[in-house]
C-alpha positions as CSV (number, residue, x, y, z in Angstrom):
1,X,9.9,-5.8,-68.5
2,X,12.4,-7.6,-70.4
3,X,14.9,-6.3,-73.0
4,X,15.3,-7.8,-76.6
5,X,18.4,-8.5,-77.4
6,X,20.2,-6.4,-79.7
7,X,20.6,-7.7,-83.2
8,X,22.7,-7.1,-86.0
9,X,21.2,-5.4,-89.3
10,X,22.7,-4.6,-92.8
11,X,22.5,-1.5,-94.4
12,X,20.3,-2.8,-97.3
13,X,17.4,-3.5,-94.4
14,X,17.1,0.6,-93.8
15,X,14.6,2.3,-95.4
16,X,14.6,3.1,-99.1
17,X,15.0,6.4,-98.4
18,X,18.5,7.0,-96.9
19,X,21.0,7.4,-99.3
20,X,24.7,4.6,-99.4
21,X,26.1,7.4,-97.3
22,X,23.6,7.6,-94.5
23,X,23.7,3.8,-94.4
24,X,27.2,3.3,-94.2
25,X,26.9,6.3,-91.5
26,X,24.0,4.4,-89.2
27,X,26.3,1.1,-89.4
28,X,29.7,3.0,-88.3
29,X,28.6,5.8,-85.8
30,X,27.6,3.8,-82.2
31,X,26.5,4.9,-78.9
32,X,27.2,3.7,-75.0
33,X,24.0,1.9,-74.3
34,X,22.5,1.5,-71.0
35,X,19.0,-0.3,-72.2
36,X,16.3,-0.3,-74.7
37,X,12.9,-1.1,-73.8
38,X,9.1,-0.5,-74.4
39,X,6.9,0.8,-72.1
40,X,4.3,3.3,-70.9
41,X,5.0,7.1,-71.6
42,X,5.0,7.9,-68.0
43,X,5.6,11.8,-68.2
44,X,5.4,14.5,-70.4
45,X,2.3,15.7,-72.4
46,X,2.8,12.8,-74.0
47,X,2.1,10.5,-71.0
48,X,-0.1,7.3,-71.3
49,X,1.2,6.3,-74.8
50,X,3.1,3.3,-75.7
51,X,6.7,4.1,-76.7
52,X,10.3,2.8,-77.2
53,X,12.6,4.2,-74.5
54,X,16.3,4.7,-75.4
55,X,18.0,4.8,-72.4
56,X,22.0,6.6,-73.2
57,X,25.0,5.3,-70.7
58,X,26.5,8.0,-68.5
59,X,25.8,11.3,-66.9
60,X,27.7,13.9,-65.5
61,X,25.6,14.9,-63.1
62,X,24.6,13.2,-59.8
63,X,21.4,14.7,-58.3
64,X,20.3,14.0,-55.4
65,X,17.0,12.4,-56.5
66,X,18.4,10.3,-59.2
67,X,16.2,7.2,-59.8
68,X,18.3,5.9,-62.3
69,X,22.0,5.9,-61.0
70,X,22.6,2.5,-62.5
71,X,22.5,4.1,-66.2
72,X,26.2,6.1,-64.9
73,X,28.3,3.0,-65.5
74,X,26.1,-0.3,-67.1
75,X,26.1,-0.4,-70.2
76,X,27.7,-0.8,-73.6
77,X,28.3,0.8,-77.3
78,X,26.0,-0.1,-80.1
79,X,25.9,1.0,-83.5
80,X,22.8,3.0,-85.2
81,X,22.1,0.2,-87.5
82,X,21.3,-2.6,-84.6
83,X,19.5,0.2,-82.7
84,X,17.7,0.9,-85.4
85,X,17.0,-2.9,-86.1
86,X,15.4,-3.6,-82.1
87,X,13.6,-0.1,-82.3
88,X,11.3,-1.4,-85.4
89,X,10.7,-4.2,-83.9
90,X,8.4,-2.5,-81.2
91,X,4.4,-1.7,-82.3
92,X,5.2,2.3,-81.8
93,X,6.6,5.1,-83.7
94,X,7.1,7.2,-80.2
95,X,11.0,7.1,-79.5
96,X,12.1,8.9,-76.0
97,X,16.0,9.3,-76.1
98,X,16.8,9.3,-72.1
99,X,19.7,8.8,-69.8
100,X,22.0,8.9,-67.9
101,X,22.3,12.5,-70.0
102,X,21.8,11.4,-73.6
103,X,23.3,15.2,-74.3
104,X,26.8,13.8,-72.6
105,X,27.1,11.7,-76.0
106,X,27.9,13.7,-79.2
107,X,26.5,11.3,-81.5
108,X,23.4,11.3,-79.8
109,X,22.5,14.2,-82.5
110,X,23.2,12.0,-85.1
111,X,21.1,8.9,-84.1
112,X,18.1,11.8,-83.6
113,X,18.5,12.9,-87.2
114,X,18.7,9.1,-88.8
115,X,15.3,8.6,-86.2
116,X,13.4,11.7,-88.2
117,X,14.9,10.5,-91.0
118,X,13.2,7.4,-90.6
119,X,9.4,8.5,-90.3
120,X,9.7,8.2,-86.2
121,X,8.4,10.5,-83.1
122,X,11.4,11.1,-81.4
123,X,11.1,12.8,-78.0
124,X,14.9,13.5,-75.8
125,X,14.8,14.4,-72.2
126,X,17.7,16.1,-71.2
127,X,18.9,18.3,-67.8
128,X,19.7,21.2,-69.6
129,X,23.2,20.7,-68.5
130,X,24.5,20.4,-72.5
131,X,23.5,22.9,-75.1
132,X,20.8,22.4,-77.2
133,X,21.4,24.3,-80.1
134,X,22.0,21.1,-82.6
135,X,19.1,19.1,-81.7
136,X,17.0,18.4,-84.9
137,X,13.9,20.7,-85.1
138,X,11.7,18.0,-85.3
139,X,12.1,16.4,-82.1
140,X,10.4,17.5,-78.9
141,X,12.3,18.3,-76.2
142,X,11.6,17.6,-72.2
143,X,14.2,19.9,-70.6
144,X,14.4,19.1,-67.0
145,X,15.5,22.5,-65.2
146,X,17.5,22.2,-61.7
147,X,16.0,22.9,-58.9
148,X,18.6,23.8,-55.5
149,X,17.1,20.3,-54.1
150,X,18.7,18.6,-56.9
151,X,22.3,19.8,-56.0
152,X,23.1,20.4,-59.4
153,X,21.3,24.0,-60.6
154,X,24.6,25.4,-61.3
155,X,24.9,23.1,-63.9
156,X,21.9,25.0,-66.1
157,X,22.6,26.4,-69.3
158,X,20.0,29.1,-69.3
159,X,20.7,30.2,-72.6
160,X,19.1,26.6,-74.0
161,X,15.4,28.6,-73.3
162,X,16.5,30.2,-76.5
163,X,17.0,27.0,-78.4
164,X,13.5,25.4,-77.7
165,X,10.6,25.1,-79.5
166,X,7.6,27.4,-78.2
167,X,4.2,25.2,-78.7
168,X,6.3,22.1,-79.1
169,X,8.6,21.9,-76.3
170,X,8.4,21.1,-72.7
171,X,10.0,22.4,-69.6
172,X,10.4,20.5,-66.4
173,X,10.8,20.9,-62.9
174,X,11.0,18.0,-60.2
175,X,10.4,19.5,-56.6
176,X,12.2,18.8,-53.3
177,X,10.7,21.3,-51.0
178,X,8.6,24.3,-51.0
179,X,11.7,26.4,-51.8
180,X,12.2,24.3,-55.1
181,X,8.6,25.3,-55.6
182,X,9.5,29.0,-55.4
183,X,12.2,28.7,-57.9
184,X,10.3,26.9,-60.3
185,X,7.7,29.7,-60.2
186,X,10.5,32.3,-60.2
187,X,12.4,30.9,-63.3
188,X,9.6,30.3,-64.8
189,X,8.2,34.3,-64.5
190,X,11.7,34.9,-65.8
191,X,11.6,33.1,-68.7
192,X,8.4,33.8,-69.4
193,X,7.5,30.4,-69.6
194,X,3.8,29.8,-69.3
195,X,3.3,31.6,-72.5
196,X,5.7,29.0,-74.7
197,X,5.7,25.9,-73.4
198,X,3.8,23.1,-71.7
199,X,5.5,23.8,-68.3
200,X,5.6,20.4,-66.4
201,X,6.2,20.1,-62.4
202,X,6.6,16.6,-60.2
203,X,6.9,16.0,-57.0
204,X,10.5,14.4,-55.7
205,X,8.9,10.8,-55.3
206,X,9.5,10.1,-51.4
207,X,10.5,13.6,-50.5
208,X,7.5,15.8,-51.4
209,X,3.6,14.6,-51.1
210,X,1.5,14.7,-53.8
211,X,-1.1,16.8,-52.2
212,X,1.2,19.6,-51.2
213,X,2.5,19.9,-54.8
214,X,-1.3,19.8,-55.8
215,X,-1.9,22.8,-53.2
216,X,0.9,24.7,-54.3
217,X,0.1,24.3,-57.7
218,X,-3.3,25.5,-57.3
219,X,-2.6,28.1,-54.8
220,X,0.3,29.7,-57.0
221,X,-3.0,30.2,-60.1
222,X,-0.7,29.5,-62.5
223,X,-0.9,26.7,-65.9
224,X,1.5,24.1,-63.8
225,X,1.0,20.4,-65.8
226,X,1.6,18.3,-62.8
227,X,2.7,15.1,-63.4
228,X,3.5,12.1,-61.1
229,X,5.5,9.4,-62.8
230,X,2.5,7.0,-64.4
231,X,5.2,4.4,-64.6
232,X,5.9,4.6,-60.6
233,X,2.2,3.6,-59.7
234,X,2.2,0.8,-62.5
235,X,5.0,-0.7,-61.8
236,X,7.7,-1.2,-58.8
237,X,9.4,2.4,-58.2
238,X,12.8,0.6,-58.4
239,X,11.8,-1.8,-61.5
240,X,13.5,-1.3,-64.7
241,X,13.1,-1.3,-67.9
242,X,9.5,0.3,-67.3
């Protein structure tokens, strides 16, 4: 799918609702930007719906089934206001702030707020490497938990189960092996998650079938939402911008 290109916007083509110093903020504050596209929700609870994906530049982390490696280093910083300007001019009001780790980028909390601000759905998805204790109440959060497949668990910061949303959030796991599988259903007994949160679980595309994850997931009697990347089967696994 093929990016718009990024315009300009002045502050006078906000909303009516933001105040001179909110405007002059969403023209001065910028972010690293690896794309911007719209596309098929193709995870979450949310899956199957059109949306505008915001895809952050840079990430810490480097796990080891990373799909989207190119977001580390391609990319480049764009203020809020011509954001703002390529995100109306989509045909949704479902934003998904992705990476990279959109977390990595402090401002990131800022552009959610001016988002809410401005009447949208705004969804982040996040490793849970970066606390989440500032992210705006009104945005739903996809935390992705580390699994020991991923090489990066001890990155977690356990204590963001206390910052999200029970009946709102979402908790996700992405499965190497059978022992991720074991974790996931550990951490998730720990945390008592089942009872707060939609608790998703994919299967590492290429690494783990989707019939043993659908096994597991049935043999373990437990409220698993399995998920297998919509945007995978509708598009070319490697594509992007989808």
């Amino acid at each position: 799918m093929t990016q718009n290109n990024i315009l300009a916007v002045d502050a006078t083509k906000l909303s009516p609702g933001h105040s001179g110093s909110e405007k002059k903020l969403a023209l001065e504050r910028s972010l690293a930007i690896n794309e911007v596209f719209y596309s098929i929700q193709g995870e979450s609870t949310q899956a199957g719906r059109p949306t505008t994906f915001v895809r952050l530049m840079g990430c810490p982390l480097r796990c080891s089934y990373c799909d989207t490696e190119y977001a580390f280093f391609e990319g480049k910083k764009h203020r809020f206001s011509q954001l703002l300007l390529q995100i109306k001019s989509f045909p949704t009001r479902l934003i998904e702030i992705t990476g990279g780790e959109p977390m990595a980028q402090p401002n990131v909390i800022g552009f959610m707020e001016l988002l809410v601000n401005e009447g949208f759905e705004v969804m982040i998805e996040t490793s849970g490497a970066y606390s989440l204790v500032d992210v705006p109440s009104e945005v739903r959060i996809i935390m992705d938990v580390k699994t020991p497949g991923s090489s990066e668990v001890g990155r977690m910061h356990w204590d963001n189960f206390a910052y999200l949303k029970p009946g709102i959030d979402e908790v996700k796991f992405v499965i190497c092996s059978r022992e991720d599988f074991d974790f996931a259903l550990e951490v998730a007994k720990t945390h008592d998650l089942f009872s707060k949160y939609a608790v998703l679980i994919s299967p590492s595309f290429g690494q783990v079938s989707n019939l043993d994850l659908a096994n597991w997931v049935l043999e373990s009697g437990k409220p698993w939402r399995m998920q297998l990347q919509m945007h995978k089967y509708i598009w070319h696994p490697e594509e992007r911008g989808v």
